[in-house]
C-alpha positions as CSV (number, residue, x, y, z in Angstrom):
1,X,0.0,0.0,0.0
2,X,1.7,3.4,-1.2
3,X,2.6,5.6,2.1
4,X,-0.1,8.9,2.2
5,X,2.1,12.4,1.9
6,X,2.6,14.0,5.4
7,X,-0.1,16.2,4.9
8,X,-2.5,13.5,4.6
9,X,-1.5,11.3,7.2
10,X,-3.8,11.3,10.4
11,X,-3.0,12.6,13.9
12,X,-3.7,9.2,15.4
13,X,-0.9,7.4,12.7
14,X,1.8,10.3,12.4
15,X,1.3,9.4,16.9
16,X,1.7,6.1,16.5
17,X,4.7,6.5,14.2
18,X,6.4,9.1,16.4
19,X,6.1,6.6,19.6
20,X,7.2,3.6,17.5
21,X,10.3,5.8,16.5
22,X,10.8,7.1,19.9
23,X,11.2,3.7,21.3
24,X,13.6,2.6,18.8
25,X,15.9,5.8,19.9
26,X,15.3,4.4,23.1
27,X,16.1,1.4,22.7
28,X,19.4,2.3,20.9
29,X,20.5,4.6,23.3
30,X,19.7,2.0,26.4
31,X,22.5,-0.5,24.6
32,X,24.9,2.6,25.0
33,X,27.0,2.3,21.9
34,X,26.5,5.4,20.6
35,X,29.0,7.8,20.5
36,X,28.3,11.4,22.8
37,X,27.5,12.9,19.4
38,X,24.6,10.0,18.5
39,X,23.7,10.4,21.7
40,X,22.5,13.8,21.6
41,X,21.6,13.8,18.7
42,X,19.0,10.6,19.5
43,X,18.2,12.8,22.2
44,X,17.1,15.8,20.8
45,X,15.1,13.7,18.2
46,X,13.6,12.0,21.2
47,X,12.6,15.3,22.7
48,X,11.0,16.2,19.3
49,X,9.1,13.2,19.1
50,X,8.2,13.5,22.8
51,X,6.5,16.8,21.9
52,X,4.7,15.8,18.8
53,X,3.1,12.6,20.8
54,X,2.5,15.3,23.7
55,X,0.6,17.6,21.4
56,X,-1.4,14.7,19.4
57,X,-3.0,13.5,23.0
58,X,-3.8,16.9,24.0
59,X,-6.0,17.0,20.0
60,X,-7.2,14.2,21.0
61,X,-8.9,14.8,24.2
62,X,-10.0,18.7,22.8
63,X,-11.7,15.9,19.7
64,X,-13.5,14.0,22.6
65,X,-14.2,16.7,24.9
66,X,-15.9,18.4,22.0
67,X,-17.5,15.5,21.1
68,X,-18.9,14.4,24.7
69,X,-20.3,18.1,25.3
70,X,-19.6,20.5,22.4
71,X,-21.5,23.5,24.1
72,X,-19.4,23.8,26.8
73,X,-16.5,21.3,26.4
74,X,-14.5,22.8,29.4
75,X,-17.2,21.2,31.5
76,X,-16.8,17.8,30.2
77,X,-15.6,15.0,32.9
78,X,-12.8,13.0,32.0
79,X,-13.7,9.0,31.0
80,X,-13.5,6.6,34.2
81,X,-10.5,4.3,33.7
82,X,-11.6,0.7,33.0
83,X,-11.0,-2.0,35.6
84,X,-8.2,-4.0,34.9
85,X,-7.2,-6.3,32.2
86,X,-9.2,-4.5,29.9
């Protein structure tokens, strides 16, 4: 299947892409044979990608906040977590 352009790729899959690449980086840097300079600069990529997960969560609760009470959305409780295992 032929990759969509950036531009046309959704929140939810440029997020899961940018957490499966942050914990390669992690990964890589937890085995500690990278040099100081590969290190930093796996670092600052890992900040990067941090951010862009960071930012995708917060569109995603504004999505369901708007969605569970689009009048006043500020209002709207937060989900209860679900019991364990599932």
């Amino acid at each position: 299947m032929p990759r969509k352009p950036a531009a046309e790729t959704s929140p939810v899959a440029h997020f899961e892409q940018s957490l499966d690449e942050l914990e390669s980086l992690v990964e890589k840097m937890e085995l500690g044979e990278m040099s100081l300079e590969e290190s930093l600069a796996a670092y600052e990529r890992g900040v990067g990608l941090y951010r862009t997960c960071q930012s995708a969560l917060e569109q995603a609760e504004l999505r369901v906040r708007l969605l569970s009470d689009p009048e006043q959305p500020d209002t709207a409780e937060p989900f209860a977590p679900l019991p364990d295992g599932q």
